[in-house]
KOLMAR-387513 format. One record per atom (N, C-alpha, C): residue in three letters; x, y, z; atom name. Coordinates in Angstrom, 3 decimals. Atoms other than C-alpha are relative to their C-alpha. Layout:
BEGIN
{r 'ALA' {X Y Z} 'CA'},
...
! end
This chain:
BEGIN
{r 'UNK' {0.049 -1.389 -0.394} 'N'},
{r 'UNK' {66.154 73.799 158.918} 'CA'},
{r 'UNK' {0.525 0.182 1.415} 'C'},
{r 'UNK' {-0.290 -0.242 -1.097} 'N'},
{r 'UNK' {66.594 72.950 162.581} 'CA'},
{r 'UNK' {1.690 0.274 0.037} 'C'},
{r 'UNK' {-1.156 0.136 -0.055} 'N'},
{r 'UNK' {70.325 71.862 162.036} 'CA'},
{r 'UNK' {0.228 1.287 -0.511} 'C'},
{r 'UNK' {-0.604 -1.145 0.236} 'N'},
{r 'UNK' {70.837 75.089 159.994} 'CA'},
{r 'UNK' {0.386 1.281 1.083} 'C'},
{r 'UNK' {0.382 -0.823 -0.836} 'N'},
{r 'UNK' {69.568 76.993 162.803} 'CA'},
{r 'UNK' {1.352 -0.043 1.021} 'C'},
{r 'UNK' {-0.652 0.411 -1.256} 'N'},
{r 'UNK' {72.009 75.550 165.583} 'CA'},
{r 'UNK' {1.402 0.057 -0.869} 'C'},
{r 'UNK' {-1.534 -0.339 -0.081} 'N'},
{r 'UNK' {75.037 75.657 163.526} 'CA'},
{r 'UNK' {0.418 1.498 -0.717} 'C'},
{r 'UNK' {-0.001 -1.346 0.826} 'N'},
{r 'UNK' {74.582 79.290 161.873} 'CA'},
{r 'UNK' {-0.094 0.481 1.926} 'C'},
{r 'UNK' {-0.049 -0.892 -1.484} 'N'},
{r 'UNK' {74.063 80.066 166.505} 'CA'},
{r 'UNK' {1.378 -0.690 0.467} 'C'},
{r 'UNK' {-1.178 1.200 -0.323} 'N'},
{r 'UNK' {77.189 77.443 166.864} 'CA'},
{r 'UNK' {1.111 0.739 -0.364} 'C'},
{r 'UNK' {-1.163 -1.120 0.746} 'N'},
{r 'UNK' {79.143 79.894 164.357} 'CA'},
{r 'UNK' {0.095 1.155 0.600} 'C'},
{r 'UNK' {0.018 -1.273 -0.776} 'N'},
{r 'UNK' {78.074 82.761 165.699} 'CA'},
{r 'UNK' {0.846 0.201 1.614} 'C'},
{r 'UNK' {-0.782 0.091 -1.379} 'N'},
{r 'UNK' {79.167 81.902 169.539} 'CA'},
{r 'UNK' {1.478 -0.015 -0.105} 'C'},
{r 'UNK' {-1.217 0.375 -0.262} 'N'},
{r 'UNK' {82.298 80.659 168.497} 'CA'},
{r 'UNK' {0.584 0.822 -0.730} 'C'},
{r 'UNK' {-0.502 -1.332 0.702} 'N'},
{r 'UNK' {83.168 83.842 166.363} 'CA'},
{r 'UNK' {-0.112 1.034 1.228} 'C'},
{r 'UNK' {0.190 -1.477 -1.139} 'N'},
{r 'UNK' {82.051 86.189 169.532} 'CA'},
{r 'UNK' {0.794 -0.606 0.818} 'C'},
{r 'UNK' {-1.030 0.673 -1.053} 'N'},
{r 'UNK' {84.339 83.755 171.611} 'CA'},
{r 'UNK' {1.427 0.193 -0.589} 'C'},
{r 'UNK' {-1.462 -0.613 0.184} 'N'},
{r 'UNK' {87.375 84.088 169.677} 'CA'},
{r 'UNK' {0.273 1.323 -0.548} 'C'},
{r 'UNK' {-0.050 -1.272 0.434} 'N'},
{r 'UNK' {86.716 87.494 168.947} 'CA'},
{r 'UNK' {0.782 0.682 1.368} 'C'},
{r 'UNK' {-0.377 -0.452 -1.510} 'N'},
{r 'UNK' {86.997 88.369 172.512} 'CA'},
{r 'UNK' {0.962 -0.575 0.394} 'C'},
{r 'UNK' {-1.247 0.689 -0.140} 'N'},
{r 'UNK' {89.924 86.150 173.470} 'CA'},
{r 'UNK' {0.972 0.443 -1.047} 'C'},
{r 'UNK' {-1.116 -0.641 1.338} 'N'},
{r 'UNK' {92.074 87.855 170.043} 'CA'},
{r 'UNK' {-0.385 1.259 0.281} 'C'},
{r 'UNK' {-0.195 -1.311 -0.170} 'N'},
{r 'UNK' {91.439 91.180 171.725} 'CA'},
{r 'UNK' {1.285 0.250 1.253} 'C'},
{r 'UNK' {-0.828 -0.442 -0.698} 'N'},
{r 'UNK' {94.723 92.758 172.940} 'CA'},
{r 'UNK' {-0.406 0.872 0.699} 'C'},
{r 'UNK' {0.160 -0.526 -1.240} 'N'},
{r 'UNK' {95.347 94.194 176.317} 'CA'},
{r 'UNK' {0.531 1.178 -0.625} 'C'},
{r 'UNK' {-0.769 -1.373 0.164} 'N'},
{r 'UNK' {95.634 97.923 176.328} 'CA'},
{r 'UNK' {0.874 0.051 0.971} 'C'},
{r 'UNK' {-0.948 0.090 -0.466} 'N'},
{r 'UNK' {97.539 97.726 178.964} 'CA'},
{r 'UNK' {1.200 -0.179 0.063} 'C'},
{r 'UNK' {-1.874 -0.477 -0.064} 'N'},
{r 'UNK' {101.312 98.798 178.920} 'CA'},
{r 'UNK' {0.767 0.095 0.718} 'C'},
{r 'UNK' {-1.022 -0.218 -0.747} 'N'},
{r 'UNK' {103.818 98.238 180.818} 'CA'},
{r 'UNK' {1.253 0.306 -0.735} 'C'},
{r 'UNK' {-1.294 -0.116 0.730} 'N'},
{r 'UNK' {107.244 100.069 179.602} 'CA'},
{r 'UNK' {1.003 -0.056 1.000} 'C'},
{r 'UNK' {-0.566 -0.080 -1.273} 'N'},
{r 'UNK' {110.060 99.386 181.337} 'CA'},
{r 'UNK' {1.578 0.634 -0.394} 'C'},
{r 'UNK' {-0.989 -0.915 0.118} 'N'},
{r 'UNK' {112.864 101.902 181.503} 'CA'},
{r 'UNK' {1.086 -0.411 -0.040} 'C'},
{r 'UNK' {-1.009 0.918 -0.379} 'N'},
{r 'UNK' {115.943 100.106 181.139} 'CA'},
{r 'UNK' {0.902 0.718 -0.106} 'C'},
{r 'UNK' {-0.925 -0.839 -0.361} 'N'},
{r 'UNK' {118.201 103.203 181.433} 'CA'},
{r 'UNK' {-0.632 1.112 -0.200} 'C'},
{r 'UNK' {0.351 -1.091 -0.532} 'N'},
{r 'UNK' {117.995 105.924 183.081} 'CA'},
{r 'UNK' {1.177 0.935 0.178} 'C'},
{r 'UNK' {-1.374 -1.013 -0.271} 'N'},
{r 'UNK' {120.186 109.165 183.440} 'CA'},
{r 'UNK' {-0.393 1.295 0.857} 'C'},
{r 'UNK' {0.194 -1.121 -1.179} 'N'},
{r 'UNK' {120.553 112.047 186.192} 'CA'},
{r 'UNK' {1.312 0.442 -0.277} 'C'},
{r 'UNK' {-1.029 -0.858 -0.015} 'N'},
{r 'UNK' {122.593 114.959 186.024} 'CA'},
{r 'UNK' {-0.360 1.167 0.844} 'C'},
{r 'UNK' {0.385 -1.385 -0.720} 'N'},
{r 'UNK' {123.232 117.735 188.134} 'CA'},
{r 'UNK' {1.639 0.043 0.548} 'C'},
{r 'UNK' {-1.044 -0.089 -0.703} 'N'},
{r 'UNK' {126.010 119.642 189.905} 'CA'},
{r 'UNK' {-0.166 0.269 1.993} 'C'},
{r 'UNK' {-0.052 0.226 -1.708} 'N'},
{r 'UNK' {126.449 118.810 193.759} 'CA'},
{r 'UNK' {0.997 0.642 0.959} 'C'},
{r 'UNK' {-0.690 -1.015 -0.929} 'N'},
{r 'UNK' {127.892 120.904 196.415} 'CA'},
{r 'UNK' {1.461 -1.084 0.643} 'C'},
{r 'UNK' {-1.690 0.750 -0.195} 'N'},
{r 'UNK' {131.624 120.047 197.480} 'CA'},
{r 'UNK' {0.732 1.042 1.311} 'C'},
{r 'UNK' {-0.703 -0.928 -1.038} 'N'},
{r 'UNK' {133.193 121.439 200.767} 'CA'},
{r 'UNK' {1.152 0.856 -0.840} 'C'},
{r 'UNK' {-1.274 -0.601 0.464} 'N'},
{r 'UNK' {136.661 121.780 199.061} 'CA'},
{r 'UNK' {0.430 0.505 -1.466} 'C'},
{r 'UNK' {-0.273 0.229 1.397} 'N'},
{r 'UNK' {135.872 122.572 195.390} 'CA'},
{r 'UNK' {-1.791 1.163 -0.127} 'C'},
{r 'UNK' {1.579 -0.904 0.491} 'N'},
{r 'UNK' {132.891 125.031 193.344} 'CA'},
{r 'UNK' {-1.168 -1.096 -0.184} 'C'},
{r 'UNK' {1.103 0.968 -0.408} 'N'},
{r 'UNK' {130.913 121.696 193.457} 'CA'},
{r 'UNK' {0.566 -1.204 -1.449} 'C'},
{r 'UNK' {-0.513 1.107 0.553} 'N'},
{r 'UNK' {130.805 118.322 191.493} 'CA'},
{r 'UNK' {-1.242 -0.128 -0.968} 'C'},
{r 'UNK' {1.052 -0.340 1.409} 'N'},
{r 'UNK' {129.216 118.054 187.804} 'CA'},
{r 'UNK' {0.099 -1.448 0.106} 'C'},
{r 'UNK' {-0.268 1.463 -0.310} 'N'},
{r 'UNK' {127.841 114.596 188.385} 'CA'},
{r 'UNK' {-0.752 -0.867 -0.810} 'C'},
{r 'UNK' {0.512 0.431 1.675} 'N'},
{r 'UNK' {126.416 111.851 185.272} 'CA'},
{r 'UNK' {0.169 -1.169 0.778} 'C'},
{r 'UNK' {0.376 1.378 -0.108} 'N'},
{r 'UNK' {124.439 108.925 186.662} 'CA'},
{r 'UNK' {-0.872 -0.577 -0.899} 'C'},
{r 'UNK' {0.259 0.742 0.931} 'N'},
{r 'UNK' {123.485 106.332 184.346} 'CA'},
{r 'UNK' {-0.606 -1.415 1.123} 'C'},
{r 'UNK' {0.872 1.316 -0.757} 'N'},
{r 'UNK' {121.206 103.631 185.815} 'CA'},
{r 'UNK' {-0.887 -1.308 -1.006} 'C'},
{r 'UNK' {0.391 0.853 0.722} 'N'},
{r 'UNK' {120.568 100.187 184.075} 'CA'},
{r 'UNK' {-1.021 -1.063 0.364} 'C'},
{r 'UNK' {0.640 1.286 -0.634} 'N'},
{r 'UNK' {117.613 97.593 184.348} 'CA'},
{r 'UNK' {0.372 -0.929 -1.050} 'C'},
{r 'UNK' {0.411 1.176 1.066} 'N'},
{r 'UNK' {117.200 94.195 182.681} 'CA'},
{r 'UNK' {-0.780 0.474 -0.957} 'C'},
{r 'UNK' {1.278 -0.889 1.398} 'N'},
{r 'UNK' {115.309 95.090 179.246} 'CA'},
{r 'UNK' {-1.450 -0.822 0.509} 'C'},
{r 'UNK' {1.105 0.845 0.052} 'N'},
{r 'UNK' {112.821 91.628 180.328} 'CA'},
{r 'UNK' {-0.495 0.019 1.068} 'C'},
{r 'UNK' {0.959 0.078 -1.332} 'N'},
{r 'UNK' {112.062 91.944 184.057} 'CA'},
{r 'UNK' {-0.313 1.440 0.439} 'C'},
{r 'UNK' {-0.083 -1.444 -0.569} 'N'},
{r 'UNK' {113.119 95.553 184.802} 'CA'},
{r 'UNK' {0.783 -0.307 1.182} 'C'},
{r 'UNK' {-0.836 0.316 -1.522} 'N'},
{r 'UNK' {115.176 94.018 187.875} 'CA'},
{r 'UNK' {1.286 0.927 -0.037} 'C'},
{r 'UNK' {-1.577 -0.683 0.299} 'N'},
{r 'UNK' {118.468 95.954 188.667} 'CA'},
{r 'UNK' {0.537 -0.486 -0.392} 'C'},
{r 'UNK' {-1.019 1.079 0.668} 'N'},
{r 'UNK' {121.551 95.495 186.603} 'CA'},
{r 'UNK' {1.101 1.130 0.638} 'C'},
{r 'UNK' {-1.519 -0.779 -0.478} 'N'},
{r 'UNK' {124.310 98.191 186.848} 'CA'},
{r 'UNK' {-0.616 1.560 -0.075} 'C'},
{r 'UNK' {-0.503 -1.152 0.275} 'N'},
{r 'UNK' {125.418 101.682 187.212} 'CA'},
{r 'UNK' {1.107 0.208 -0.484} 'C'},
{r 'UNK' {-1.498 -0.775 0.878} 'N'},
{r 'UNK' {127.915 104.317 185.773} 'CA'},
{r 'UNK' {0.248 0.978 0.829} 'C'},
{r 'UNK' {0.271 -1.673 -0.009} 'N'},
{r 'UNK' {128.858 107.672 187.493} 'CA'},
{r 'UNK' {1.611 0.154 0.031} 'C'},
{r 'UNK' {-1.653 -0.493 0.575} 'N'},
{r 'UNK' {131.213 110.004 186.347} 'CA'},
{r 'UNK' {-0.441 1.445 0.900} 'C'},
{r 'UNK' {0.105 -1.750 -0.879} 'N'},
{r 'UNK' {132.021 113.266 188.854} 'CA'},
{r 'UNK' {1.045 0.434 -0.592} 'C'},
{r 'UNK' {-1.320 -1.004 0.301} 'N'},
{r 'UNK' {134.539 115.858 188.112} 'CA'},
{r 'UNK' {-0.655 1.228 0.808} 'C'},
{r 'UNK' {-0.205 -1.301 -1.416} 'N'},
{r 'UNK' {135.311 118.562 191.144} 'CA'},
{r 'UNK' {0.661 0.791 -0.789} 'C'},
{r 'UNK' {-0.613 -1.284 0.683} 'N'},
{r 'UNK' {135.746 121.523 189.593} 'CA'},
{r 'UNK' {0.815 1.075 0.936} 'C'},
{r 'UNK' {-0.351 -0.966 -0.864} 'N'},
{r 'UNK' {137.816 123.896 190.975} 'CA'},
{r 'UNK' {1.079 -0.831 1.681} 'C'},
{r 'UNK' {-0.815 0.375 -1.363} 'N'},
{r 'UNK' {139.680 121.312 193.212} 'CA'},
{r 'UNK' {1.432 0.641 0.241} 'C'},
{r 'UNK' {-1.207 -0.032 -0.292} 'N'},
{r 'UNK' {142.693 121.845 195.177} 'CA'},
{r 'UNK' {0.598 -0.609 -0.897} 'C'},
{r 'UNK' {-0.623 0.520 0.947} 'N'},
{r 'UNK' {145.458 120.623 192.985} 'CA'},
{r 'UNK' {-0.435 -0.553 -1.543} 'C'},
{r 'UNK' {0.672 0.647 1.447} 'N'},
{r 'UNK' {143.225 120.684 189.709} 'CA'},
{r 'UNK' {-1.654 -0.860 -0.170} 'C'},
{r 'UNK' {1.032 1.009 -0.407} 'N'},
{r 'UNK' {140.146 119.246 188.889} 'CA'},
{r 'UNK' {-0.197 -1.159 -0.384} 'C'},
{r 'UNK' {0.102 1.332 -0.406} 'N'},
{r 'UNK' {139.478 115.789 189.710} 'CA'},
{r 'UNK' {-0.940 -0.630 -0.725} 'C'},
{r 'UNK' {1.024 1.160 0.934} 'N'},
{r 'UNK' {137.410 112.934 187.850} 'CA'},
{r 'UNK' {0.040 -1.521 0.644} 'C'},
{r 'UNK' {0.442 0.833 -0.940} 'N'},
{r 'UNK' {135.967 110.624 189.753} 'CA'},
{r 'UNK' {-1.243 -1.799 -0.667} 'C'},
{r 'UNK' {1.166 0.588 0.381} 'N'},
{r 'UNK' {134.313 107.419 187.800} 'CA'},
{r 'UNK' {0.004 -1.287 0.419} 'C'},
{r 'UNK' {0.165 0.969 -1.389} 'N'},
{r 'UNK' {132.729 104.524 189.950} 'CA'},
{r 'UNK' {-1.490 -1.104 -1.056} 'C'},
{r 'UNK' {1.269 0.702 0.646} 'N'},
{r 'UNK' {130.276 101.692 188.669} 'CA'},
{r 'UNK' {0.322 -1.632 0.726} 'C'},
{r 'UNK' {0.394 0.871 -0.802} 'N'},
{r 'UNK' {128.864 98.430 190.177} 'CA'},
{r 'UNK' {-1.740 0.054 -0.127} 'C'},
{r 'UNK' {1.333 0.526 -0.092} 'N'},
{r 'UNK' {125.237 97.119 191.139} 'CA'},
{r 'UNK' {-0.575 0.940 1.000} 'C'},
{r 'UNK' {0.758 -1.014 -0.529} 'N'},
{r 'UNK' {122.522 98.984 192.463} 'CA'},
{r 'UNK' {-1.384 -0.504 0.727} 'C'},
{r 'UNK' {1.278 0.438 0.055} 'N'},
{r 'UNK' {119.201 98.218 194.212} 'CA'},
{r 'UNK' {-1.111 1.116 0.597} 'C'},
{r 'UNK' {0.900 -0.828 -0.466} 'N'},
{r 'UNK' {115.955 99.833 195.408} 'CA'},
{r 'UNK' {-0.494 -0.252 1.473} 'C'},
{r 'UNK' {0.111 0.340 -1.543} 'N'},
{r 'UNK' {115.525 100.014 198.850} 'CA'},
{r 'UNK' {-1.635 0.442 0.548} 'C'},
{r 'UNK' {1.705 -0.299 -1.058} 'N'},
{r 'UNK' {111.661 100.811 201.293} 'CA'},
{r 'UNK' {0.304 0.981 1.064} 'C'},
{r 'UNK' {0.282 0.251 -0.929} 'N'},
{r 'UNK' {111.883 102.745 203.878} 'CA'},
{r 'UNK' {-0.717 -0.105 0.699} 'C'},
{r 'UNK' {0.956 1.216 -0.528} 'N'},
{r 'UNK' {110.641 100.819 206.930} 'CA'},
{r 'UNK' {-0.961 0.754 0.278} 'C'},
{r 'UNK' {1.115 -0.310 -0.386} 'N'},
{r 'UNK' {108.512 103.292 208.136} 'CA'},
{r 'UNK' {-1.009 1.141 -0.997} 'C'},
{r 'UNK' {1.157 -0.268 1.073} 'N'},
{r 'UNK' {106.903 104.878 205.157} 'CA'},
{r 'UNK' {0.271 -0.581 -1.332} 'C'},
{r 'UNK' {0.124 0.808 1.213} 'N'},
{r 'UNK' {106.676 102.245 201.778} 'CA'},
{r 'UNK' {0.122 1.009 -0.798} 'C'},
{r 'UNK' {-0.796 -1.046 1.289} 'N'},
{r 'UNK' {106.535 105.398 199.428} 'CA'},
{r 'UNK' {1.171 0.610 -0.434} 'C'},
{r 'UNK' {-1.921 0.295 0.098} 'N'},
{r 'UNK' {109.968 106.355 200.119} 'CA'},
{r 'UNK' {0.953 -0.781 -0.170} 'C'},
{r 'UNK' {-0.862 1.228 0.435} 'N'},
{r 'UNK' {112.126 104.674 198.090} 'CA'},
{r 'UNK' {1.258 0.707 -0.220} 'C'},
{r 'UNK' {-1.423 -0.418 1.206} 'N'},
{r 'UNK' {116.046 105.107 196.997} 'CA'},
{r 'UNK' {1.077 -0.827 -0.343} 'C'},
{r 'UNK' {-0.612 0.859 0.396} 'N'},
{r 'UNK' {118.511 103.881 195.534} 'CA'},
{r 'UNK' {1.391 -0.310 0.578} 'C'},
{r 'UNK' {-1.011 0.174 -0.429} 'N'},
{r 'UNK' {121.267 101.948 196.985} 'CA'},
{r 'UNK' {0.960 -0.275 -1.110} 'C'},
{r 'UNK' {-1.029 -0.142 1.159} 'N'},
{r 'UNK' {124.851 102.404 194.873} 'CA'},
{r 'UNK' {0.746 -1.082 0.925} 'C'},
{r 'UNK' {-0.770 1.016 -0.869} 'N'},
{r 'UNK' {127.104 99.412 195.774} 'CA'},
{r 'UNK' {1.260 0.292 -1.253} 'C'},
{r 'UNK' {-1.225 0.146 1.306} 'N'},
{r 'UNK' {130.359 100.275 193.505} 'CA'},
{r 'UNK' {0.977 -1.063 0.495} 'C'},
{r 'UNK' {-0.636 1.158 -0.233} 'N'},
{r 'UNK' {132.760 97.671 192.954} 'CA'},
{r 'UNK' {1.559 0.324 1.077} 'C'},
{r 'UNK' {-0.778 -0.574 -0.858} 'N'},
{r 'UNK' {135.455 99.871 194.826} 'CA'},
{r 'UNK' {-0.186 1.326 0.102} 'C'},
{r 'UNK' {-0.075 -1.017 -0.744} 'N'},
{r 'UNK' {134.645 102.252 197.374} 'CA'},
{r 'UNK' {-1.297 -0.110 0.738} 'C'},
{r 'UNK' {0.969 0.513 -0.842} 'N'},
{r 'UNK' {131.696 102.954 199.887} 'CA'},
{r 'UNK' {-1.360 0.028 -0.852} 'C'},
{r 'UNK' {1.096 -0.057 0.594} 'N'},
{r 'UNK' {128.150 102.635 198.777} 'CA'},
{r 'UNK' {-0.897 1.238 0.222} 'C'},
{r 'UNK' {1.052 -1.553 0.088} 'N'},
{r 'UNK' {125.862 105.792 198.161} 'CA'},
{r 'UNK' {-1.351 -0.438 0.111} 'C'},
{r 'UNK' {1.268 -0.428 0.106} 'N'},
{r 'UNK' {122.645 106.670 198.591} 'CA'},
{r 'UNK' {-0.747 0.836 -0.994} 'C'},
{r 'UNK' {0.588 -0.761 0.897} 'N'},
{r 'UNK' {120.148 107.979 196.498} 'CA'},
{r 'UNK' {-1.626 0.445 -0.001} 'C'},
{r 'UNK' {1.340 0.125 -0.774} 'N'},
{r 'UNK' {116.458 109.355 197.764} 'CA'},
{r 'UNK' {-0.314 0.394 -1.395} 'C'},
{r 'UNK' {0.922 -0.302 1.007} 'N'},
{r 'UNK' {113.758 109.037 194.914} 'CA'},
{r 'UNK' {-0.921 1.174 0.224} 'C'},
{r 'UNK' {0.371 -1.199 -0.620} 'N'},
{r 'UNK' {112.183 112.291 195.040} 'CA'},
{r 'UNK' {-1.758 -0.383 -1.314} 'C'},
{r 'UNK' {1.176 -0.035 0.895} 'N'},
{r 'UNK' {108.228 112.593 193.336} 'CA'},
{r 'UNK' {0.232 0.626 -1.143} 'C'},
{r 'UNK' {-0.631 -0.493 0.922} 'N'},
{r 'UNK' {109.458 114.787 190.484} 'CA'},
{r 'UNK' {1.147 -0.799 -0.834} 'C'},
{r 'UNK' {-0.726 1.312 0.818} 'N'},
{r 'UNK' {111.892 111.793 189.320} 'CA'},
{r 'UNK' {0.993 0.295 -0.187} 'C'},
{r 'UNK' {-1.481 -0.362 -0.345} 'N'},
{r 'UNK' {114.763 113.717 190.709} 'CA'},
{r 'UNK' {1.008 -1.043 1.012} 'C'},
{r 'UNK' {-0.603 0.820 -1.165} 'N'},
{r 'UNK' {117.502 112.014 192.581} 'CA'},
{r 'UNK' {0.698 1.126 1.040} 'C'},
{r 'UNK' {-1.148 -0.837 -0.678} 'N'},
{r 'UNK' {118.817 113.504 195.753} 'CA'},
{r 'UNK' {0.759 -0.662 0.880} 'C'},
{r 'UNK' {-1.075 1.619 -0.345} 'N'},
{r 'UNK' {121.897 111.835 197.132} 'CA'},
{r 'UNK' {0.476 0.343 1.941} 'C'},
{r 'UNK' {-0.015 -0.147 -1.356} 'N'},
{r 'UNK' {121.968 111.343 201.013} 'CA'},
{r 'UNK' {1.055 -0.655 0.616} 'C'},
{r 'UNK' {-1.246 -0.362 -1.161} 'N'},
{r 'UNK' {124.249 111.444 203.974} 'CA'},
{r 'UNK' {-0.132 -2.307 0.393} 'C'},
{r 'UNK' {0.248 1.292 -0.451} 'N'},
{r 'UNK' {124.607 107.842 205.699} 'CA'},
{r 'UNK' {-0.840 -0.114 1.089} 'C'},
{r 'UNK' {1.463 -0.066 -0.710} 'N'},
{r 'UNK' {121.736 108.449 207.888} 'CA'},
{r 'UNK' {-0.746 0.269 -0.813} 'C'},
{r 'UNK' {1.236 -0.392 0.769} 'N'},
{r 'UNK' {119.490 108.685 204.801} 'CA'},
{r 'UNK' {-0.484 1.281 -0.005} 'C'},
{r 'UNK' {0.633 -1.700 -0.031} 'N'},
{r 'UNK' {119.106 112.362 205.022} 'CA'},
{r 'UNK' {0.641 0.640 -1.145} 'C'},
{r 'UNK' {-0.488 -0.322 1.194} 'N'},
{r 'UNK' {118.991 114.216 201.970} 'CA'},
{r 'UNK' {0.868 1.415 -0.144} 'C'},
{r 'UNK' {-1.289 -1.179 0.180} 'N'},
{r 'UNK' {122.181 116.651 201.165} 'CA'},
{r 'UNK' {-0.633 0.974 -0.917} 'C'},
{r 'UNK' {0.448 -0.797 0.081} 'N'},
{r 'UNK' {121.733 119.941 200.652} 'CA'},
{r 'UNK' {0.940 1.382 -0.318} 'C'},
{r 'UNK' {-0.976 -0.424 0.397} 'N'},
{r 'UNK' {123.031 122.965 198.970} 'CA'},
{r 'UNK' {0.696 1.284 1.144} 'C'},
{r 'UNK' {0.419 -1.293 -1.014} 'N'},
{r 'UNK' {124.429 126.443 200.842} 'CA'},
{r 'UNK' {-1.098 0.582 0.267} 'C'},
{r 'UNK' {1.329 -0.859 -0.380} 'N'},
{r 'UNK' {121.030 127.585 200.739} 'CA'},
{r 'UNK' {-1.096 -0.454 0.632} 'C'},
{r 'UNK' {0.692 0.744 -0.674} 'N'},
{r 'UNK' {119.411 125.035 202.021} 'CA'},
{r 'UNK' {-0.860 -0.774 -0.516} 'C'},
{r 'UNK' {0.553 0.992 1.158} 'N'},
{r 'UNK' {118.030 123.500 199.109} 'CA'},
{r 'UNK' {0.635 -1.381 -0.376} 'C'},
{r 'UNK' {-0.126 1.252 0.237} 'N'},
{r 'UNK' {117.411 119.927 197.948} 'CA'},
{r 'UNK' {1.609 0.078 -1.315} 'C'},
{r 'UNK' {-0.839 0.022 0.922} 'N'},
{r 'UNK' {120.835 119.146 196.097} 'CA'},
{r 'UNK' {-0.517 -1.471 -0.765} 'C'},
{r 'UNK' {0.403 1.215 0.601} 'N'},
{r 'UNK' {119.480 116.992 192.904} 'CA'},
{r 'UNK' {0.992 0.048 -1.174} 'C'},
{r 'UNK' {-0.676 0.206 1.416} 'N'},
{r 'UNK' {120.403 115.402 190.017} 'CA'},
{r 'UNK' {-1.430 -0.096 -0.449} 'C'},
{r 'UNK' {1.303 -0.068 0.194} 'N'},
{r 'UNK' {117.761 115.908 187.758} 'CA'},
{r 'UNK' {0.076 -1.218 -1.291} 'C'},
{r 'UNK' {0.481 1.133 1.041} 'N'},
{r 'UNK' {116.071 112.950 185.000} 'CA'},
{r 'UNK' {0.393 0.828 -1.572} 'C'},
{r 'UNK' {0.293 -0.334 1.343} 'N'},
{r 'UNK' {117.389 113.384 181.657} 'CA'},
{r 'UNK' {-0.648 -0.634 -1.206} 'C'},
{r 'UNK' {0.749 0.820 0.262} 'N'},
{r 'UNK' {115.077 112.953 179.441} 'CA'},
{r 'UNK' {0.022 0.194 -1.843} 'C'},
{r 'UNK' {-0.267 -0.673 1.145} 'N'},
{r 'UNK' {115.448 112.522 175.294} 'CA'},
{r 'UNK' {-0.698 1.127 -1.111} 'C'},
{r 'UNK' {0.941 -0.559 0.717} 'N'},
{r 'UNK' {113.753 115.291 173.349} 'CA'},
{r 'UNK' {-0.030 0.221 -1.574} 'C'},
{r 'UNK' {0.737 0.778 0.946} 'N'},
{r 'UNK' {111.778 113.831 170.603} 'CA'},
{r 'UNK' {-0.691 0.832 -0.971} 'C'},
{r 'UNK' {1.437 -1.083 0.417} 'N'},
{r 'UNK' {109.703 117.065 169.677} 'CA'},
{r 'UNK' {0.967 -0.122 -1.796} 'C'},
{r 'UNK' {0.032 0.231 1.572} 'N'},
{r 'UNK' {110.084 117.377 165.457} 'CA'},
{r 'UNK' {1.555 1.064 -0.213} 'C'},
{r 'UNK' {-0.498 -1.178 -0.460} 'N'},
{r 'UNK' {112.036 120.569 166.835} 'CA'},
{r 'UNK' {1.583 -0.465 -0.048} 'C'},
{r 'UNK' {-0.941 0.159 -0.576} 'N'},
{r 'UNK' {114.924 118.916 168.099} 'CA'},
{r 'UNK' {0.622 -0.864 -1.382} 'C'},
{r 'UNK' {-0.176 0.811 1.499} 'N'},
{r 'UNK' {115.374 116.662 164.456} 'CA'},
{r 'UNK' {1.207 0.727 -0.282} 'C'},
{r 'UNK' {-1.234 -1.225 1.014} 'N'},
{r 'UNK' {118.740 117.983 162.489} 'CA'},
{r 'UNK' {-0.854 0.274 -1.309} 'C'},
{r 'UNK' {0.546 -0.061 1.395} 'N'},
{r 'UNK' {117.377 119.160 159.295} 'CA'},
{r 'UNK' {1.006 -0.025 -1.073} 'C'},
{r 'UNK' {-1.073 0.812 1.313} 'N'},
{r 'UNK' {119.026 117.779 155.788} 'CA'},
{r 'UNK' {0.275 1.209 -0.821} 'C'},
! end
């Protein structure tokens, strides 16, 4: 009877032990491995620039991989212009406040851009003193997060 006793509490432990160890983490991490921003940006010499950034991570770490962007100046002098630039990208700190982050554009030819992460998950694209550009009115010039919509709504119907 004793032995029954100790291996019917023997079973038991070792059922509440791998019960608990075969419970998955709720915890989720998703990691965005492209991203897209659109918006049109103010242009001295032109009605402004309709601009389509595409931002890539690794699918397994999330580390940077590449960009895409495609501009077209509408309304330029001699026609409008199309402008498309791609290369590596990273996320920059700045030094004196850690929540401000943006993104540095390194294209494979031409200078490197800026890009200030805004809380809203807008991008707004800054001067080379990190200061964020702005439209005639004095507003933040963004590109805004596009994002895919999923609703039942948006479905084609057969």
């Amino acid at each position: 009877m004793k032995a029954l006793i100790l291996i019917s509490t023997m079973m038991t432990v070792l059922l509440w032990v791998t019960g608990c160890a075969s419970t998955p983490s709720s915890e989720v991490h998703a990691i965005k491995v492209v991203e897209r921003f659109e918006g049109t940006l103010p242009c001295p010499d032109c009605h402004g620039v309709v601009t389509d950034l595409v931002i890539r991570r690794d699918p397994v770490t999330g580390a940077p991989d590449n960009f895409y962007l495609h501009e077209i100046r509408v309304d330029a002098p001699g026609g409008q212009r199309v402008n498309t630039i791609w290369g590596q990208w990273r996320i920059e700190h700045d030094l004196f406040d850690e929540q401000n982050q943006r993104y540095r554009l390194a294209p494979e030819i031409g200078d490197p851009r800026l890009m200030l992460i805004r809380a809203d998950g807008a991008l707004q694209p800054a001067d080379n003193e990190g200061r964020g550009i702005t439209n005639d009115e004095g507003e933040p010039a963004l590109l805004k997060p596009m994002t895919p919509d999923l609703s039942m709504a948006a479905m084609p119907s057969s």
